[in-house]
TITINU-360266 format. One record per residue (C-alpha): x, y, z; residue number from 1; residue in one letter. Coordinates in nm, 3 decimals. Layout:
<atoms>
      c1      c2      c3 bamar drenvex
       X       Y       Z   NUM       a
...
</atoms>
This chain:
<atoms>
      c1      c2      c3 bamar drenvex
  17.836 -20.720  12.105     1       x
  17.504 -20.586  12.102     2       x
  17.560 -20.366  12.377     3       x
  17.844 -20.198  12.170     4       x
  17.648 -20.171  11.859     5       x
  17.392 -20.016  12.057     6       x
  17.605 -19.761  12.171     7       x
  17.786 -19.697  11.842     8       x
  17.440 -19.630  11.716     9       x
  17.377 -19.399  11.947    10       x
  17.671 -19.202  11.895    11       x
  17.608 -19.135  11.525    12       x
  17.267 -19.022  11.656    13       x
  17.435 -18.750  11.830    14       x
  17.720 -18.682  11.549    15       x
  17.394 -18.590  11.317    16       x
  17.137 -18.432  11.518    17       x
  17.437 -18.141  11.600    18       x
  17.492 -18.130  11.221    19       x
  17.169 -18.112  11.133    20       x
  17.106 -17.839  11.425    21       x
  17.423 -17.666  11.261    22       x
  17.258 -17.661  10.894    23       x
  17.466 -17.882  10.754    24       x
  17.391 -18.049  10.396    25       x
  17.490 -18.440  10.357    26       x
  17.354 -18.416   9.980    27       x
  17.666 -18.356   9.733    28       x
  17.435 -18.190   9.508    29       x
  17.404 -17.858   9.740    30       x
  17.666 -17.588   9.683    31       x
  17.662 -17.466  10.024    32       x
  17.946 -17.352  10.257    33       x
  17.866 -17.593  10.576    34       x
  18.047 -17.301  10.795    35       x
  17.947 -17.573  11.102    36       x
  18.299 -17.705  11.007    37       x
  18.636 -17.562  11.037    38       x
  18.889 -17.804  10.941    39       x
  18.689 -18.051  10.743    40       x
  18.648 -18.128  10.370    41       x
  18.313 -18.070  10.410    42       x
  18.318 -17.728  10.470    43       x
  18.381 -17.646  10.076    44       x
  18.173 -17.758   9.827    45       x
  18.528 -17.807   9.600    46       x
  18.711 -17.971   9.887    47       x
  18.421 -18.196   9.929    48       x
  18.444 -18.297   9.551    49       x
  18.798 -18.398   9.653    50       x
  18.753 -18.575   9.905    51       x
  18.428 -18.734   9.919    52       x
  18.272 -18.662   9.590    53       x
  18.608 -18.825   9.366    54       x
  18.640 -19.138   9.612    55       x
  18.227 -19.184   9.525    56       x
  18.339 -19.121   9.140    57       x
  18.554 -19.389   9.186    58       x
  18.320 -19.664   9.330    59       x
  18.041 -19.596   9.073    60       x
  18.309 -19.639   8.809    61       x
  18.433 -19.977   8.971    62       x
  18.083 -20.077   8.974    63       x
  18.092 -20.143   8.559    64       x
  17.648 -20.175   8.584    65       x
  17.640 -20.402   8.851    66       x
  17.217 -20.363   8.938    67       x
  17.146 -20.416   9.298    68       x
  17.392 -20.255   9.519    69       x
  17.423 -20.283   9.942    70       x
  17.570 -19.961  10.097    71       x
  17.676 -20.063  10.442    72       x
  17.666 -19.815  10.708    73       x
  17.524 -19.527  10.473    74       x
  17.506 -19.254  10.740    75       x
  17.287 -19.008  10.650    76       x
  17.259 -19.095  10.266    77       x
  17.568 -18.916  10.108    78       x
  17.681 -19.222   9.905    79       x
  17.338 -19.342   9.901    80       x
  17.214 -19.053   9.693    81       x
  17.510 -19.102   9.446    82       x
  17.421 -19.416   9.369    83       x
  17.044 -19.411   9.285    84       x
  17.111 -19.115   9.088    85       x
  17.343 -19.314   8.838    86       x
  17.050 -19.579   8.807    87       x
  17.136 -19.822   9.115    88       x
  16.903 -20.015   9.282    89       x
  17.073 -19.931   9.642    90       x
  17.007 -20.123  10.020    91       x
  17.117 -19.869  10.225    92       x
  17.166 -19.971  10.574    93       x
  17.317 -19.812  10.910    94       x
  17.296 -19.875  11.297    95       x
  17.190 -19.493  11.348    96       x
  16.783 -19.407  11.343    97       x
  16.876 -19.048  11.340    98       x
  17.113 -19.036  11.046    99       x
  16.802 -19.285  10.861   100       x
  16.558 -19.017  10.929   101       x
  16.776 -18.748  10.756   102       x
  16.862 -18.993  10.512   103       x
  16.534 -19.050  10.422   104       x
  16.411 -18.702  10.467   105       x
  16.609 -18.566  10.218   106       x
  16.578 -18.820   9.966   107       x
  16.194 -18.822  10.003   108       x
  16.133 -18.464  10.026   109       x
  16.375 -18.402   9.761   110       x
  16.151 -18.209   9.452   111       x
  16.337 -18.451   9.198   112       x
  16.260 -18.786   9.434   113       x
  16.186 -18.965   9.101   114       x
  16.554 -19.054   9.122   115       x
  16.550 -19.228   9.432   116       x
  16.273 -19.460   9.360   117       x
  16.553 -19.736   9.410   118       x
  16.628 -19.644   9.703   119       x
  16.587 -19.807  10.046   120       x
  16.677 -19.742  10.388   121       x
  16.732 -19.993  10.648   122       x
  16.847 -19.997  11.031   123       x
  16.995 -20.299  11.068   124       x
  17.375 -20.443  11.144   125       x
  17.566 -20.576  10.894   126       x
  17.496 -20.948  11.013   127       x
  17.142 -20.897  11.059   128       x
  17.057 -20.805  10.688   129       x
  17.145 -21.187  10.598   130       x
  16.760 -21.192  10.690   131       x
  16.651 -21.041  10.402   132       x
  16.742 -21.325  10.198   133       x
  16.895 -21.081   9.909   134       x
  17.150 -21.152   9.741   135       x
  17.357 -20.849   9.584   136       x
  17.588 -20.735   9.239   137       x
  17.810 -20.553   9.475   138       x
  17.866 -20.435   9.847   139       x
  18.031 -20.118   9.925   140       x
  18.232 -20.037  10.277   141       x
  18.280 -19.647  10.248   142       x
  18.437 -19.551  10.524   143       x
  18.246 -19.851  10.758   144       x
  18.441 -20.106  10.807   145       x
  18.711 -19.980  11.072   146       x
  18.355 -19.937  11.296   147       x
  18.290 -20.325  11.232   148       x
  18.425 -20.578  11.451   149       x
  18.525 -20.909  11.305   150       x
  18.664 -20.866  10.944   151       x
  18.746 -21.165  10.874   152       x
  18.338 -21.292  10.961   153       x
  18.214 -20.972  10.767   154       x
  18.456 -21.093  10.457   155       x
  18.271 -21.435  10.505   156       x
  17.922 -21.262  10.525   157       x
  17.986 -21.051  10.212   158       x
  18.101 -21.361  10.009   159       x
  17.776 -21.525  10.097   160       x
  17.566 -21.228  10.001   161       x
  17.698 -21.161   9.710   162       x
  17.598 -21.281   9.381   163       x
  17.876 -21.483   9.140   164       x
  18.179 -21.359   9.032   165       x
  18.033 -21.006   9.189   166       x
  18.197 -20.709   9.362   167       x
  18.323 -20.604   9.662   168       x
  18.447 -20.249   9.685   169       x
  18.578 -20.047   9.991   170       x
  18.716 -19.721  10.063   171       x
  18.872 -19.733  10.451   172       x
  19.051 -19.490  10.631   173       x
  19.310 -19.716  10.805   174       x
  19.479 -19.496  11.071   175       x
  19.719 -19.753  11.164   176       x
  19.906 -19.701  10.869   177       x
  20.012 -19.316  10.980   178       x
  20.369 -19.286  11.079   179       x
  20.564 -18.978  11.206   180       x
  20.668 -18.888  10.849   181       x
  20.288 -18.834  10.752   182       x
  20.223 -18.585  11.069   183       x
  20.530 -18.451  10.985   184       x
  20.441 -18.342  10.599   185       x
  20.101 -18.204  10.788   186       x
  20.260 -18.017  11.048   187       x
  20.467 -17.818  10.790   188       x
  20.170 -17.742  10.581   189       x
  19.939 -17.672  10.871   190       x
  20.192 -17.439  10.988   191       x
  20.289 -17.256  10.686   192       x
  19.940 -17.270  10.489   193       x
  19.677 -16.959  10.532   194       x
  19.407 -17.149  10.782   195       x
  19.112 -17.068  11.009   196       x
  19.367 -16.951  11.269   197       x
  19.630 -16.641  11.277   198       x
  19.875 -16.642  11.120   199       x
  20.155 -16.491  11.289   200       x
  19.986 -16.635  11.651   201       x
  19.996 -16.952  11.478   202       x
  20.387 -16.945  11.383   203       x
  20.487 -16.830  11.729   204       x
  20.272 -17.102  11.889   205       x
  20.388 -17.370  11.638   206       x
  20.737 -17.308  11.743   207       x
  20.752 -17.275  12.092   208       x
  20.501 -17.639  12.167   209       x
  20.585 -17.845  11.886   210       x
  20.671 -18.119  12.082   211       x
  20.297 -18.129  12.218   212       x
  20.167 -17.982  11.925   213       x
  20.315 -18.280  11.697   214       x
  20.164 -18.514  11.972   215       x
  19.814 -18.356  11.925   216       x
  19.811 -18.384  11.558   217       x
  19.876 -18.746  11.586   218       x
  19.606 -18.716  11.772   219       x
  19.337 -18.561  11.564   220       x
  19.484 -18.771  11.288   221       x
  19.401 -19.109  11.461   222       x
  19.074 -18.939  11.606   223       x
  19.172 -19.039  11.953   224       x
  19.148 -18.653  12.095   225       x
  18.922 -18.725  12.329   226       x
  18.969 -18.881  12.713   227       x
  18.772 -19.145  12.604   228       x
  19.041 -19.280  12.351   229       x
  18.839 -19.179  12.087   230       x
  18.716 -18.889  11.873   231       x
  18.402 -19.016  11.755   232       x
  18.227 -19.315  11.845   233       x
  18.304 -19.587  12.045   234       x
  18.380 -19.882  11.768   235       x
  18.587 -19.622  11.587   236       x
  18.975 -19.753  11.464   237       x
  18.848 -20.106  11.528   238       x
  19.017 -20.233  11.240   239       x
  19.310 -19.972  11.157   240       x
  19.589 -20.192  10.935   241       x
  19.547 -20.159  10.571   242       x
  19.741 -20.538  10.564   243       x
  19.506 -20.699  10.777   244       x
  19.225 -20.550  10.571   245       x
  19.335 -20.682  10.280   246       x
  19.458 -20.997  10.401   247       x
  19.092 -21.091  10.528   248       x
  18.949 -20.977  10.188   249       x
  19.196 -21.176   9.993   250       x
  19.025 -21.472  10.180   251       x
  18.756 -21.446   9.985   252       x
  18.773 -21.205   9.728   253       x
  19.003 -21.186   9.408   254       x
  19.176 -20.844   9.419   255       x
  19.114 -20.639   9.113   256       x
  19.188 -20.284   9.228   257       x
  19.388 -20.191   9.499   258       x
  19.534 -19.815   9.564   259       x
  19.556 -19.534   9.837   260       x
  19.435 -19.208   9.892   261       x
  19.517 -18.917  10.161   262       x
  19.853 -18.895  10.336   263       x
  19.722 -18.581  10.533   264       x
  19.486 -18.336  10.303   265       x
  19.207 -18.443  10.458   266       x
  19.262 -18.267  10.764   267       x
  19.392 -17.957  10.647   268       x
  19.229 -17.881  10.333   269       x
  18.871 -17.847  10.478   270       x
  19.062 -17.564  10.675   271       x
  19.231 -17.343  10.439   272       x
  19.148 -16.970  10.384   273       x
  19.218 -16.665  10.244   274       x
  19.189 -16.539   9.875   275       x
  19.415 -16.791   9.746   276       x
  19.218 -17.081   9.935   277       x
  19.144 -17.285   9.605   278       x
  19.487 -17.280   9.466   279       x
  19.630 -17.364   9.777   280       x
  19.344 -17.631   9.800   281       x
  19.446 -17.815   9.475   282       x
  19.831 -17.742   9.553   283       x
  19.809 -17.983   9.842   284       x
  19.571 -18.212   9.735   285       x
  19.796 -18.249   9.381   286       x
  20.091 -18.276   9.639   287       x
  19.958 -18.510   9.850   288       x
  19.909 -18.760   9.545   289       x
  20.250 -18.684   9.428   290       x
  20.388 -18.835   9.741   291       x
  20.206 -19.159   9.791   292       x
  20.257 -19.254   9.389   293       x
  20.604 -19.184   9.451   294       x
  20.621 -19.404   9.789   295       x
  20.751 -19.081  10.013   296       x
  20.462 -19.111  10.236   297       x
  20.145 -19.372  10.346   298       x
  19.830 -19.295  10.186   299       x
  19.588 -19.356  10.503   300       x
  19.259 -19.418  10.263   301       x
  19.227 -19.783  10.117   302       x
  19.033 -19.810   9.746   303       x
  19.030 -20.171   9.651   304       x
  18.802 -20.377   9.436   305       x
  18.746 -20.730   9.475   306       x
  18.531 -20.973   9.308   307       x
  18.389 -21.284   9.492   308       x
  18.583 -21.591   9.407   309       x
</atoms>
């Protein structure tokens, strides 16, 4: 176990030190194009607002003034920053001493730091901050927990950690729950949209491999591209089932809020282009909503509150 968090650790390391070689920005409140990426949300600072900055919106609003708040595996501070800025006293902790420098860099150095006076960084796995002692209004997995092993013991840990009747809130990408109908819908639009590649190239190519070019998007989708059998770190898709997510949480947790997010915008909107790129942007973000509410496709991100029974 140790030997794999040490790993995972290490592979965040490298995930950040080529951003942060690459300029890119992990604060929401910079406007910058992060031109590093070509098919990711974070490339735009309006495709980051929808989908980073809105599923953020979302767990401050959940949190209803809850005081002392524990954001588990923080990265390099995105959420982090979100939260001390709207007054919360934040634990932010992460296996990855290079994404905790940055994280800590830019909150420190930041000519407004006043506003992140609450704010704390911490290496440390998620069973190893029981040593603190500190007990919590609400603990946030955003975009964490399918890198933990053992839900079920984590749902146990967070119970235990938590304060009274207080909150748990996550927001999971759960890649189990793509099907062929999902890759499908973001084949079409990642053939037809105006992207980072040509065009007309694009529509011959599209046509003549889309047998292996449907098999590669399931690919990229599940983030098992590489040889390795996966796309980013090692502990990556651990957990991948929306049901079993919310069947371990439902152990412990009374379910107050439960929805989903993203069928397949998130890996084509970061990638748009052209003079139209915003409309198109909002088109199939709007689109994408339209069919998950209306049970035509999965939504692959999990938003649920729960409060501790």
């Amino acid at each position: 176990m140790k030997s794999k968090l040490l790993a995972e650790g290490k592979a965040f390391d490298s995930i950040v030190q080529n951003r942060i070689g690459n300029k890119v920005s992990f604060d929401l409140n910079s406007k910058k194009i992060n031109n590093f990426f070509y098919n990711n949300p974070w490339r735009y600072d309006d495709t980051r607002r929808l989908a980073i900055k809105e599923k953020i919106e979302f767990v401050i609003s959940s949190l209803k003034n809850k005081k002392n708040v524990l954001d588990v595996g923080c990265g390099a501070g995105t959420l982090s920053f979100e939260l001390a800025r709207s007054g919360y006293n934040c634990t932010a902790i992460d296996l990855s001493k290079k994404s905790l420098e940055i994280a800590r860099k830019t909150a420190y150095n930041n000519l407004n730091n006043k506003e992140f006076k609450n704010l704390n960084f911490i290496q440390s796995s998620f069973e190893n901050i029981q040593k603190l002692n500190k007990k919590y209004d609400a603990i946030i997995f955003f975009k964490t927990l399918h890198h933990l092993e053992k839900t079920k013991k984590i749902m146990k840990i967070s119970s235990k950690l938590l304060n009274q009747k207080k909150l748990i809130i996550i927001v999971e990408p759960l890649r189990g729950d793509l099907n062929k109908l999902n890759i499908g819908f973001a084949y079409i639009a990642r053939t037809l949209a105006e992207t980072w590649e040509n065009k007309a190239k694009k529509l011959n190519n599209y046509q003549k491999n889309i047998d292996q070019k449907f098999k590669n998007l399931f690919k990229e989708y599940t983030y098992t591209l590489s040889k390795k059998g996966f796309d980013q770190s090692p502990m990556d898709n651990t957990i991948d089932s929306s049901k079993e997510v919310i069947n371990h949480v439902s152990k412990h947790f009374k379910i107050k809020k439960k929805f989903f997010k993203d069928a397949f915008k998130d890996k084509i909107i970061g990638g748009i282009r052209g003079k139209n790129r915003k409309q198109q942007v909002k088109f199939i973000s709007k689109f994408d909503d339209f069919l998950i509410q209306n049970k035509i496709l999965n939504g692959l991100t999990l938003m649920l509150v729960g409060q501790k029974l």
